[in-house]
PDB file of N, CA, C, O and CB in Angstrom:
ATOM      1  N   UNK A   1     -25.625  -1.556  23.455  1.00  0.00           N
ATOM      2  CA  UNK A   1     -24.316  -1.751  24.036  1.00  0.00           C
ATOM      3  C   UNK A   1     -23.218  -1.534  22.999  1.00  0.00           C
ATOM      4  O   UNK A   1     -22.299  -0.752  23.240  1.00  0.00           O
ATOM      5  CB  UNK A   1     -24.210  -3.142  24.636  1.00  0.00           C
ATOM      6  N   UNK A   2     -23.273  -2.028  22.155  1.00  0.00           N
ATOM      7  CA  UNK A   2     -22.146  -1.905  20.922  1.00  0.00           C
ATOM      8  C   UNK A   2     -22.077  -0.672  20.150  1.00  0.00           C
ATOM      9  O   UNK A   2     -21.102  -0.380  19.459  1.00  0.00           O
ATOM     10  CB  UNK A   2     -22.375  -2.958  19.834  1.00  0.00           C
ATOM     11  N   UNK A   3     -23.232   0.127  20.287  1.00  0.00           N
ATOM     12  CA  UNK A   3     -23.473   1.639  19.846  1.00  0.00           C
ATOM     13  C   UNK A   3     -22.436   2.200  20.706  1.00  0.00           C
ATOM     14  O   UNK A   3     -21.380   2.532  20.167  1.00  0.00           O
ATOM     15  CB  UNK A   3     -25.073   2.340  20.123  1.00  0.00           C
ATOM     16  N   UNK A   4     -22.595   2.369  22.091  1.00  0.00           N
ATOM     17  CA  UNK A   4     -21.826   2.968  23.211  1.00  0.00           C
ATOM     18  C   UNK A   4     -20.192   2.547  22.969  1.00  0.00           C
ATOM     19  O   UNK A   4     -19.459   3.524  23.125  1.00  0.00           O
ATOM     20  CB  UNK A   4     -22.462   2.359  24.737  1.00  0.00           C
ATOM     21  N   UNK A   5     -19.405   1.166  22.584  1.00  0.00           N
ATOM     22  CA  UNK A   5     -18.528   1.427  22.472  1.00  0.00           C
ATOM     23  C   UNK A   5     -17.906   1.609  21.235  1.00  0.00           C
ATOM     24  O   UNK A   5     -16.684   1.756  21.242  1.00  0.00           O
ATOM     25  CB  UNK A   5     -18.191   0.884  23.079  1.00  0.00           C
ATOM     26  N   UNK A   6     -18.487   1.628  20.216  1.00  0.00           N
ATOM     27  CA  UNK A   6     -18.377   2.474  18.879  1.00  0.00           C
ATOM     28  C   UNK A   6     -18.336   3.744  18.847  1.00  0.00           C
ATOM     29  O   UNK A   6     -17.610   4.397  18.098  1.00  0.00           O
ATOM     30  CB  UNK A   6     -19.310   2.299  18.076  1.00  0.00           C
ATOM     31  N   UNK A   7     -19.148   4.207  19.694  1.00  0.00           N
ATOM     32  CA  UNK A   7     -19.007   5.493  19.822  1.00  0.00           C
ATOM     33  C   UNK A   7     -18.365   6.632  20.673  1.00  0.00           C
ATOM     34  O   UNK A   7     -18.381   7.835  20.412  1.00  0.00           O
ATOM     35  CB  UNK A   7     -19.826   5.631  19.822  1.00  0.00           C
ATOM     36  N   UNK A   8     -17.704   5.907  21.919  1.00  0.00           N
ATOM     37  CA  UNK A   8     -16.839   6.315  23.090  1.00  0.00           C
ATOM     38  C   UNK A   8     -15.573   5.810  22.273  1.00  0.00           C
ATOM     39  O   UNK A   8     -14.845   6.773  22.032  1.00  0.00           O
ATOM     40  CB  UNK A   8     -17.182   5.544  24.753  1.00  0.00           C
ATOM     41  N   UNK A   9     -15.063   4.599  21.757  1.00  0.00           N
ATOM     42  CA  UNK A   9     -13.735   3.890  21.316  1.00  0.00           C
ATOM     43  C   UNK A   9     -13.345   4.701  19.805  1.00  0.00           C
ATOM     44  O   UNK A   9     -12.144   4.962  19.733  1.00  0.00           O
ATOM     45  CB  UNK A   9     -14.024   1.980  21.094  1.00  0.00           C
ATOM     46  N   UNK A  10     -13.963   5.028  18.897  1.00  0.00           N
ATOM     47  CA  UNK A  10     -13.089   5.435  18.076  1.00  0.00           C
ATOM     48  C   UNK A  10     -12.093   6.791  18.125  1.00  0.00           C
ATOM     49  O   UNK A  10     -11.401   7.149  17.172  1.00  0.00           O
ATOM     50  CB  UNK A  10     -13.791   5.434  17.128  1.00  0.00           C
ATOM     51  N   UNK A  11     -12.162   7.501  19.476  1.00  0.00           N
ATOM     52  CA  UNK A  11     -11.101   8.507  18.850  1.00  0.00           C
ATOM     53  C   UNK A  11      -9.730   7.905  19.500  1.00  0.00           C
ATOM     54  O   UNK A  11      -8.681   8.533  19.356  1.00  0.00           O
ATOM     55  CB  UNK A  11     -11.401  10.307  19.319  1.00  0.00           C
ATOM     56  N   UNK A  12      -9.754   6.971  20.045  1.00  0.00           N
ATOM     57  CA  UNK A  12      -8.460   6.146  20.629  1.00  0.00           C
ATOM     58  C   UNK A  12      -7.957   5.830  19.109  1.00  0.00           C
ATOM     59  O   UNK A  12      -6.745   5.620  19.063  1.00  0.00           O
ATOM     60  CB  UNK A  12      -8.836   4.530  21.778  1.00  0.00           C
ATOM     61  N   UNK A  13      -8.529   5.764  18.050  1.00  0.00           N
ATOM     62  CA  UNK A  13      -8.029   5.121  16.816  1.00  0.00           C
ATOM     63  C   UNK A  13      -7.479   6.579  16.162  1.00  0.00           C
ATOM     64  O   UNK A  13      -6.364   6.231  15.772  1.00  0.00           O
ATOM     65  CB  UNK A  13      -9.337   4.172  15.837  1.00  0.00           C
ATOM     66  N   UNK A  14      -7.561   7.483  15.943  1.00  0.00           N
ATOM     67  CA  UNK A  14      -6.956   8.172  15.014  1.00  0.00           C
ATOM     68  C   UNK A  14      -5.972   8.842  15.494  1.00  0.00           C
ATOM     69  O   UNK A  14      -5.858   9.821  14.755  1.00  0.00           O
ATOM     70  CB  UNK A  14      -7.700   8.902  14.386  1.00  0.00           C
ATOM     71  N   UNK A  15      -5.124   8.888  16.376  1.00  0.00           N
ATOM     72  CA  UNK A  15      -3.938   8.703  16.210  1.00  0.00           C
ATOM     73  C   UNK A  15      -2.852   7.621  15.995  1.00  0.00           C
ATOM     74  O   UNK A  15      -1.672   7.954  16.105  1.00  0.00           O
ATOM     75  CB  UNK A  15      -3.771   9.139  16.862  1.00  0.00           C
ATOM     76  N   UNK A  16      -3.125   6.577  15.749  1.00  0.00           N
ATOM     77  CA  UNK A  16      -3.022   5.646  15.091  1.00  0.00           C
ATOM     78  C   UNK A  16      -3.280   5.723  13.926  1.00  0.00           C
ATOM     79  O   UNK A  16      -2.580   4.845  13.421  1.00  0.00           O
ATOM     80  CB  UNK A  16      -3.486   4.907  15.483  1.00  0.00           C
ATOM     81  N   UNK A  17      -3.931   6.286  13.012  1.00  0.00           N
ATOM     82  CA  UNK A  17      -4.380   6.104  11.605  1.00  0.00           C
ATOM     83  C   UNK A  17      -3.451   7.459  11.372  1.00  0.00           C
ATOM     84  O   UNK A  17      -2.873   7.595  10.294  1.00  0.00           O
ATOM     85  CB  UNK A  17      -6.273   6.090  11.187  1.00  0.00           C
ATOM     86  N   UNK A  18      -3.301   8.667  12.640  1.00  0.00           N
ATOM     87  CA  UNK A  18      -2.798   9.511  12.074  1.00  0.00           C
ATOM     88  C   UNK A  18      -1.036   9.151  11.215  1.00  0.00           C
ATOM     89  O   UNK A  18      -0.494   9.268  10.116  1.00  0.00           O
ATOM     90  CB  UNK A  18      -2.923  10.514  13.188  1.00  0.00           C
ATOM     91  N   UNK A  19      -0.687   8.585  12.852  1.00  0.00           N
ATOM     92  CA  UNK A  19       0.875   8.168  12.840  1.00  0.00           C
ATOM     93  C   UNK A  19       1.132   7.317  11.508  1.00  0.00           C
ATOM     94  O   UNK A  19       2.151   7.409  10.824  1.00  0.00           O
ATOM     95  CB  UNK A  19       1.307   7.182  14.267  1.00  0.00           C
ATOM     96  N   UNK A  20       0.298   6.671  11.311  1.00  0.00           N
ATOM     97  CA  UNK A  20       0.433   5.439  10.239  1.00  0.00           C
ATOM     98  C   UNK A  20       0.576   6.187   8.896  1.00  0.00           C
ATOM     99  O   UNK A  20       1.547   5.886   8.203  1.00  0.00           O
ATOM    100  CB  UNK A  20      -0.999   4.318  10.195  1.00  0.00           C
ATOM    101  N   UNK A  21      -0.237   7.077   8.475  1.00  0.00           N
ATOM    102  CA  UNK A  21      -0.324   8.226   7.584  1.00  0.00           C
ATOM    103  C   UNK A  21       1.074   9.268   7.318  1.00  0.00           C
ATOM    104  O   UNK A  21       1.537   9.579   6.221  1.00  0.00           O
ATOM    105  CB  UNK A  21      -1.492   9.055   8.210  1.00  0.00           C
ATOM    106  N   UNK A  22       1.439   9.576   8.317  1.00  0.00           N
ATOM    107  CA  UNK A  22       2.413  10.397   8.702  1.00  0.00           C
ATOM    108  C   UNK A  22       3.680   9.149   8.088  1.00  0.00           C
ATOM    109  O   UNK A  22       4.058   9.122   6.917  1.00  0.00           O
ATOM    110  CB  UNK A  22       2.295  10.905  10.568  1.00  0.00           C
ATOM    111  N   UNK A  23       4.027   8.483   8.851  1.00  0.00           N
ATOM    112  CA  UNK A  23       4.841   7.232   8.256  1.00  0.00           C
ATOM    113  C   UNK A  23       4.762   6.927   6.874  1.00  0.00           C
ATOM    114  O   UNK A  23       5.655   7.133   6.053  1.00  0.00           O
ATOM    115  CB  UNK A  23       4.445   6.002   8.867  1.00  0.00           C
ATOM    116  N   UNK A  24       3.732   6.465   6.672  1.00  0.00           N
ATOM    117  CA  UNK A  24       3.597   6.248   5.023  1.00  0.00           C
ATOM    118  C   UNK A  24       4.282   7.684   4.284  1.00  0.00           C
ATOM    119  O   UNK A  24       5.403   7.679   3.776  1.00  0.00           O
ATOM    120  CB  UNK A  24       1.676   6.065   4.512  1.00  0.00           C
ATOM    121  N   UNK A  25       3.866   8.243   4.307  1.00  0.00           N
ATOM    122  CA  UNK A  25       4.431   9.699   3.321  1.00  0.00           C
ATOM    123  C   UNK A  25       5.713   9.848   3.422  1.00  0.00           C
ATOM    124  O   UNK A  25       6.338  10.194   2.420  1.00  0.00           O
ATOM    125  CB  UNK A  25       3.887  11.215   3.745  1.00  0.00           C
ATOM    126  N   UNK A  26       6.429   9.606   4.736  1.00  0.00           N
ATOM    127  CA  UNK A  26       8.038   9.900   4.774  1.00  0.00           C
ATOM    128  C   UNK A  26       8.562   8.603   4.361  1.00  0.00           C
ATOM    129  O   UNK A  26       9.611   8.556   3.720  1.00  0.00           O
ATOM    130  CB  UNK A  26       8.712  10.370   6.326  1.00  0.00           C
ATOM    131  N   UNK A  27       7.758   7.279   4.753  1.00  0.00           N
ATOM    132  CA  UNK A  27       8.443   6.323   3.706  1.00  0.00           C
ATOM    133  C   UNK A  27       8.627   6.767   2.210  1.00  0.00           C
ATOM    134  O   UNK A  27       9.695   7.010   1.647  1.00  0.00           O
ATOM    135  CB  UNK A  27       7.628   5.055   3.641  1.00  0.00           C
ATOM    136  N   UNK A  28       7.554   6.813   1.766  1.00  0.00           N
ATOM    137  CA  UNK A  28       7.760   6.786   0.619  1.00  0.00           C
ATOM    138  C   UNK A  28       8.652   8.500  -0.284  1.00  0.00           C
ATOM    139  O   UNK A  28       8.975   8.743  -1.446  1.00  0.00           O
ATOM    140  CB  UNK A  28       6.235   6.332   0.236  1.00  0.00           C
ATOM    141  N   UNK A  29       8.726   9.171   0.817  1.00  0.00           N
ATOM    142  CA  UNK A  29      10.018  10.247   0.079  1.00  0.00           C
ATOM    143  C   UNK A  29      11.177   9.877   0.413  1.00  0.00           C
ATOM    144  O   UNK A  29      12.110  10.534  -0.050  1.00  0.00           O
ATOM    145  CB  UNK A  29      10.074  11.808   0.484  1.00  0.00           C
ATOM    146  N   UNK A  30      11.514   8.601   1.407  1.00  0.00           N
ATOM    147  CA  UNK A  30      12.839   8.654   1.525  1.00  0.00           C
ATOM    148  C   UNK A  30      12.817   7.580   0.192  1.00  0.00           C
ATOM    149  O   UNK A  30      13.783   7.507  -0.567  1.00  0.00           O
ATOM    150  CB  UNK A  30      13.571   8.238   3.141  1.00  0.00           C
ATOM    151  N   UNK A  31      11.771   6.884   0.042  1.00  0.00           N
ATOM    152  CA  UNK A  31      12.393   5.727  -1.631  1.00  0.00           C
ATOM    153  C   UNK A  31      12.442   6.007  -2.387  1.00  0.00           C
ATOM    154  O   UNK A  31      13.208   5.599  -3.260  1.00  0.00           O
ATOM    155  CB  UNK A  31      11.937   4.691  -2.306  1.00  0.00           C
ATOM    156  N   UNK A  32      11.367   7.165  -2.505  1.00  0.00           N
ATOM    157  CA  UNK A  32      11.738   8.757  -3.525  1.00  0.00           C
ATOM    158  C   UNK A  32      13.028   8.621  -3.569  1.00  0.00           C
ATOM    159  O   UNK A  32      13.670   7.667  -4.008  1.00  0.00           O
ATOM    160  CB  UNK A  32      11.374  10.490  -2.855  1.00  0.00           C
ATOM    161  N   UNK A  33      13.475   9.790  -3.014  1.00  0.00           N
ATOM    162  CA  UNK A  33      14.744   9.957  -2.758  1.00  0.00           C
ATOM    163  C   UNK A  33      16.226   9.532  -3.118  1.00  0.00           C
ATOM    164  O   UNK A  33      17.233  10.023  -3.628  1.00  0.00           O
ATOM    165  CB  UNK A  33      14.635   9.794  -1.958  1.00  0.00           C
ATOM    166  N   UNK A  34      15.683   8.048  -2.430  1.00  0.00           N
ATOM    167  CA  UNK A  34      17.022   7.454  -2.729  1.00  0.00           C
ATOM    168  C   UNK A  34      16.726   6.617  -4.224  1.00  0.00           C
ATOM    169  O   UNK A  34      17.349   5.555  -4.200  1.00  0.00           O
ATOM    170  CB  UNK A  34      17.571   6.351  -1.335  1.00  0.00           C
ATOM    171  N   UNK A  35      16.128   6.756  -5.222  1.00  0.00           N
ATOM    172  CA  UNK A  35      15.926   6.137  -6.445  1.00  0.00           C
ATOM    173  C   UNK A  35      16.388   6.903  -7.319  1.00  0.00           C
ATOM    174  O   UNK A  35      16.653   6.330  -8.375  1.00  0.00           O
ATOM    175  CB  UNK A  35      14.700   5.803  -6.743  1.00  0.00           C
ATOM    176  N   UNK A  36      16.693   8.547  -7.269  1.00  0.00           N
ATOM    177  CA  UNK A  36      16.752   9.185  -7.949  1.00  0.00           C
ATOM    178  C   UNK A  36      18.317   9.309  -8.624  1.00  0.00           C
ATOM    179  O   UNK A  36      19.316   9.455  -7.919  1.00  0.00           O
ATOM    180  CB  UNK A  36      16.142  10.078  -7.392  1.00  0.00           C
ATOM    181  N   UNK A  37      18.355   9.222 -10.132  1.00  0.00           N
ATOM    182  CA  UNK A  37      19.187   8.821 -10.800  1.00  0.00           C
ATOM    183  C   UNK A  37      20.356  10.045 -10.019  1.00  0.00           C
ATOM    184  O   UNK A  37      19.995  11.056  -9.417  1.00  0.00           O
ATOM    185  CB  UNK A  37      18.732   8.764 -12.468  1.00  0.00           C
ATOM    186  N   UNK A  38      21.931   9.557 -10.265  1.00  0.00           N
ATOM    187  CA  UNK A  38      22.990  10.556  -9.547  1.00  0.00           C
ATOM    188  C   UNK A  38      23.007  11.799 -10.941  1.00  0.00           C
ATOM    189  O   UNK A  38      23.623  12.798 -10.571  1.00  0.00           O
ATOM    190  CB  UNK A  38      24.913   9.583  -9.142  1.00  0.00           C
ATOM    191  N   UNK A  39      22.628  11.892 -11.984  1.00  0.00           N
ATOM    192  CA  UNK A  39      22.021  12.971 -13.310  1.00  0.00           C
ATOM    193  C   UNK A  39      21.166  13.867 -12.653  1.00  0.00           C
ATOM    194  O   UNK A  39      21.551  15.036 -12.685  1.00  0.00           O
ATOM    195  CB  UNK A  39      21.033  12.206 -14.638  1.00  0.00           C
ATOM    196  N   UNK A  40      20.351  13.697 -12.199  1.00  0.00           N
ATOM    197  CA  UNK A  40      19.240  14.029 -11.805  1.00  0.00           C
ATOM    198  C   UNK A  40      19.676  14.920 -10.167  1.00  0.00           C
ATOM    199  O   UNK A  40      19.435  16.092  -9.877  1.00  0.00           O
ATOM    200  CB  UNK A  40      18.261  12.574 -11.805  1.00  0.00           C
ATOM    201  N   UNK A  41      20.411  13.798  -9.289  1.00  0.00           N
ATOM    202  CA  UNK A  41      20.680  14.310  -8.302  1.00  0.00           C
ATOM    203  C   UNK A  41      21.368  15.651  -8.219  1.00  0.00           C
ATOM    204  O   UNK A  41      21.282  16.481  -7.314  1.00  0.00           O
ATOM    205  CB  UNK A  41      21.206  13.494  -7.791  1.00  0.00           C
ATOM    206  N   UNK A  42      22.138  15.710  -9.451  1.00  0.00           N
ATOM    207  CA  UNK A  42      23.368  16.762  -8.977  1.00  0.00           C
ATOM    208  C   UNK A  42      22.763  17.700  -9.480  1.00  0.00           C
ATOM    209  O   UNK A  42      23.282  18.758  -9.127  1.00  0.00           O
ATOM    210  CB  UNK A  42      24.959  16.660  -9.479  1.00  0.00           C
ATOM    211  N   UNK A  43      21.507  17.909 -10.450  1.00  0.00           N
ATOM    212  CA  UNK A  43      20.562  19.025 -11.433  1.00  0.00           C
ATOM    213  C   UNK A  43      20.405  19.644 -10.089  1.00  0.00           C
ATOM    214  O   UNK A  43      20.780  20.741  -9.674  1.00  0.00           O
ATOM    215  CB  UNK A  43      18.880  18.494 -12.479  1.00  0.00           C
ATOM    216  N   UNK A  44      19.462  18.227  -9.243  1.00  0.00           N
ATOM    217  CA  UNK A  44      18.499  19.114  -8.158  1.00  0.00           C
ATOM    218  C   UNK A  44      19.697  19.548  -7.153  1.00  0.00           C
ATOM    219  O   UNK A  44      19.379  20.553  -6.518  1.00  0.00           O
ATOM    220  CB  UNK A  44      17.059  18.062  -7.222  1.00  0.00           C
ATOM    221  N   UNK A  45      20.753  19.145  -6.899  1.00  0.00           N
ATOM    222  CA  UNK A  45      21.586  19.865  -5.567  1.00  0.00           C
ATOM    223  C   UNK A  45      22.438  21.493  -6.262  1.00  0.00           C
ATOM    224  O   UNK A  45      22.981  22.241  -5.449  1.00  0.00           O
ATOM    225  CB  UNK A  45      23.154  18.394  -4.868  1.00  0.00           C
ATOM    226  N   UNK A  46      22.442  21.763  -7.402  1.00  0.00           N
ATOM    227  CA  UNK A  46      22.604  22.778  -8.262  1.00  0.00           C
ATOM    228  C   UNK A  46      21.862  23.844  -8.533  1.00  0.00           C
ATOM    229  O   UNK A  46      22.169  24.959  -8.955  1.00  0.00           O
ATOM    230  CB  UNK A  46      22.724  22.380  -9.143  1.00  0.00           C
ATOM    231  N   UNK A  47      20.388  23.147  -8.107  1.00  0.00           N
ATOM    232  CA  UNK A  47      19.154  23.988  -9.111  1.00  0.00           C
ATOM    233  C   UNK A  47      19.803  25.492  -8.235  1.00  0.00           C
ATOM    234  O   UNK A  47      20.615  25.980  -9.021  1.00  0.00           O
ATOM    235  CB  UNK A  47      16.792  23.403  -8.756  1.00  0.00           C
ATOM    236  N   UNK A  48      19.747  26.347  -6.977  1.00  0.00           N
ATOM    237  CA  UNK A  48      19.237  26.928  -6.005  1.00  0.00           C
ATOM    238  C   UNK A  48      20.654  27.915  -6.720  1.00  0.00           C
ATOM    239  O   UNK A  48      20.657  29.136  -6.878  1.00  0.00           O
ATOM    240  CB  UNK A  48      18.983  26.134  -4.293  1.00  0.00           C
ATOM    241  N   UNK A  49      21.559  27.132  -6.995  1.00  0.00           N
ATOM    242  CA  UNK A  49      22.759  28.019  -7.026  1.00  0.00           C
ATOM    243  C   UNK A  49      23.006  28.683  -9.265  1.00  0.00           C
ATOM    244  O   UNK A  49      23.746  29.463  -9.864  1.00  0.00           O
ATOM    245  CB  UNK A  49      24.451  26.602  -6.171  1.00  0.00           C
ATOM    246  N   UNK A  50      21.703  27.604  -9.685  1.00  0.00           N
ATOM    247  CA  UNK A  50      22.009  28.114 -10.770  1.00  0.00           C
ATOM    248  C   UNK A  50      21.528  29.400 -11.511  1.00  0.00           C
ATOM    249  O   UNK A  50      20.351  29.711 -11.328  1.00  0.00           O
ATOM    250  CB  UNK A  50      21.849  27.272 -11.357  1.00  0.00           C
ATOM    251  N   UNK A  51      22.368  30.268 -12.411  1.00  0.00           N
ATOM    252  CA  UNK A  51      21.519  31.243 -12.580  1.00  0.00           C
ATOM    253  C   UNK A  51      21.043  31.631 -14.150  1.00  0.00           C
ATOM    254  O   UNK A  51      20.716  32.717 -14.628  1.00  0.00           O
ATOM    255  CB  UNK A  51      22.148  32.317 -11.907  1.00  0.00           C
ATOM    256  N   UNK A  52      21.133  30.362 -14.722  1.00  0.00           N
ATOM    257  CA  UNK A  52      20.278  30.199 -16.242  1.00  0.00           C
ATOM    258  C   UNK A  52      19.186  29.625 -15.604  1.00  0.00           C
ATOM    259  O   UNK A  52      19.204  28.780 -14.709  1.00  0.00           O
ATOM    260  CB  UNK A  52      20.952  29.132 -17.632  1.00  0.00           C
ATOM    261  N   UNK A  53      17.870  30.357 -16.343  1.00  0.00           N
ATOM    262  CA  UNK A  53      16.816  30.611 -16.387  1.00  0.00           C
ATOM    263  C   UNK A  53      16.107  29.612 -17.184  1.00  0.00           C
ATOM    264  O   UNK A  53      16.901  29.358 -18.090  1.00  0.00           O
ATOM    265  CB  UNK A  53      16.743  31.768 -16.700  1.00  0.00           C
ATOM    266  N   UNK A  54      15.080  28.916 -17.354  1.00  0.00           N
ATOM    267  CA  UNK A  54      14.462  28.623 -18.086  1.00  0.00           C
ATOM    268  C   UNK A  54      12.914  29.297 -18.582  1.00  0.00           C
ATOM    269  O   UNK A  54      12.027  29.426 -17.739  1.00  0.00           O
ATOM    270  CB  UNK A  54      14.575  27.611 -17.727  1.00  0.00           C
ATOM    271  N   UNK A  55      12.740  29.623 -19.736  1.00  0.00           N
ATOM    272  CA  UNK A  55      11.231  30.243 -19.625  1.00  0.00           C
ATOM    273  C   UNK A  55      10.417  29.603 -20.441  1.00  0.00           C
ATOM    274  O   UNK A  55       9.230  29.923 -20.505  1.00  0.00           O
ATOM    275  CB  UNK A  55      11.068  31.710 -19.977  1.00  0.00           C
TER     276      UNK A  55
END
């Protein structure tokens, strides 16, 4: 009996584990994000437009 619903019940779970997953990662780039020193910020909102090179 407990085989049968172990084995019919778990794909009800991974979208749940998916969503939860999915969540976690964008949490943690928005704390990314918003931690990042305003030095740092204005490098990266610059990088795209700058045209010194580093090699």
């Amino acid at each position: 009996m407990f085989k049968r619903i172990l084995h019919e019940d778990w794909t009800h779970i991974i979208p749940f584990i998916s969503f939860g997953l999915t969540f976690a990662v964008f949490v943690v780039a928005t704390i990314r994000a918003l931690r990042i020193r305003p030095g740092e910020r204005e490098r990266l909102a610059t990088l795209p437009l700058d045209e010194t090179t580093r090699n």
